[in-house]
C-alpha positions in Angstrom: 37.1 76.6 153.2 40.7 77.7 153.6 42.1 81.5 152.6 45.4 82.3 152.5 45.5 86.5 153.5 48.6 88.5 152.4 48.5 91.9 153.9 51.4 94.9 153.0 51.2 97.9 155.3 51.3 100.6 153.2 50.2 104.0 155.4 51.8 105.6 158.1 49.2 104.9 161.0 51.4 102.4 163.0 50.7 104.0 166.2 49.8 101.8 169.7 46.3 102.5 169.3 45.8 101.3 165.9 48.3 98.5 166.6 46.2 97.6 170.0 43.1 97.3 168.0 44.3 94.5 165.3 45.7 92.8 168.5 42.0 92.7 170.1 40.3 92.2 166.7 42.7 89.2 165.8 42.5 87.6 168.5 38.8 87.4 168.5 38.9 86.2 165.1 41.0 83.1 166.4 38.5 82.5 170.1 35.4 82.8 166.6 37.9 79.9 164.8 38.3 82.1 162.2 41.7 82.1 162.3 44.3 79.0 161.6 48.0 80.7 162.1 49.3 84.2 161.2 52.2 86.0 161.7 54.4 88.8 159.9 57.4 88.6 157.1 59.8 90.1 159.9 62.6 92.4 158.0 61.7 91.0 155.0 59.9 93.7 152.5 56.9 92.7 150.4 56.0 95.2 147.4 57.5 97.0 145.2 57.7 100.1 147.7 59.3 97.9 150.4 55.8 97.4 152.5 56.3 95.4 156.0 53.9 92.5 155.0 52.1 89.6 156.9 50.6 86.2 156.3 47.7 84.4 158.0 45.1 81.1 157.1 41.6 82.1 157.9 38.8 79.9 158.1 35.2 81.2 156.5 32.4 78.7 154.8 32.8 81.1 152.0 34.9 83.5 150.5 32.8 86.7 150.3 32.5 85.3 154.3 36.3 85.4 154.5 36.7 88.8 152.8 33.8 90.0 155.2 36.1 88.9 158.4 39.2 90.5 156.4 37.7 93.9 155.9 36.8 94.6 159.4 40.8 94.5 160.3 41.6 97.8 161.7 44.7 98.7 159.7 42.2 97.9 156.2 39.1 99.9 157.7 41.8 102.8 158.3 43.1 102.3 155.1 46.9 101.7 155.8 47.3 98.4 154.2 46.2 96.5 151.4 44.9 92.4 151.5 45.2 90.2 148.8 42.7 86.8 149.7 43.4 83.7 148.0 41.5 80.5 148.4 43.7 77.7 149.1 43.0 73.9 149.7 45.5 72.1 151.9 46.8 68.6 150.4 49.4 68.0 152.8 50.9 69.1 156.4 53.7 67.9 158.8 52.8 65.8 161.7 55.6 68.2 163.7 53.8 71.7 164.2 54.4 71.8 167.5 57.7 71.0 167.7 58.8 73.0 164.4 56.8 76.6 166.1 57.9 75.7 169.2 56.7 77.4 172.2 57.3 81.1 171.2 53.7 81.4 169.6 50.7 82.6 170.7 47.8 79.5 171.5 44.7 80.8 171.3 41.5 78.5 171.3 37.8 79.1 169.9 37.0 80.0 173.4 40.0 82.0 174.7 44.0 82.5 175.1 45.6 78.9 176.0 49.2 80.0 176.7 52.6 80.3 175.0 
């Protein structure tokens, strides 16, 4: 089953540390195949405060297993955002991912970083 996760940042803990540990965290997620894309909203402001917000497709056989994967982010476990999970079922996709992300993203595989 597909989730669609919409996360706002909503507390102050931004620092390099906290920041270093979503990287490790999510990345594991996508080597486990857990993850399918993610990425953040840029400038753009979700909320009604003006939170920075990000998007990501997760991957769980169910979604009390999604939300388990979810709530071990470590933004979420330290309480500076909030995560709204949505189950979504894909009907239709473009043949042209590759060319339309290009090669500025991340690749990571179940079993490790590919490249950029």
């Amino acid at each position: 089953m597909f989730f669609i996760l919409l996360t706002r940042y909503t507390g102050p803990d931004r620092s390099e540390q906290v920041l270093e540990a979503h990287r490790k965290w999510l990345f594991a997620k996508y080597a486990q195949g857990s993850f399918v894309f993610s990425g953040g909203f840029g400038s753009f402001r979700a909320g009604p405060a003006g939170e920075l917000a990000a998007l990501a497709m997760v991957e769980a056989e169910s979604y009390d297993a999604a939300k388990a994967i979810v709530d071990s982010e470590p933004f979420f476990v330290n309480a500076d955002c909030t995560q709204e999970l949505l189950p979504f079922t894909p009907r239709v996709r473009t043949s042209n991912l590759d060319r339309i992300f290009g090669d500025e993203l991340i690749v990571v595989e179940r079993d490790g970083l590919v490249g950029r």
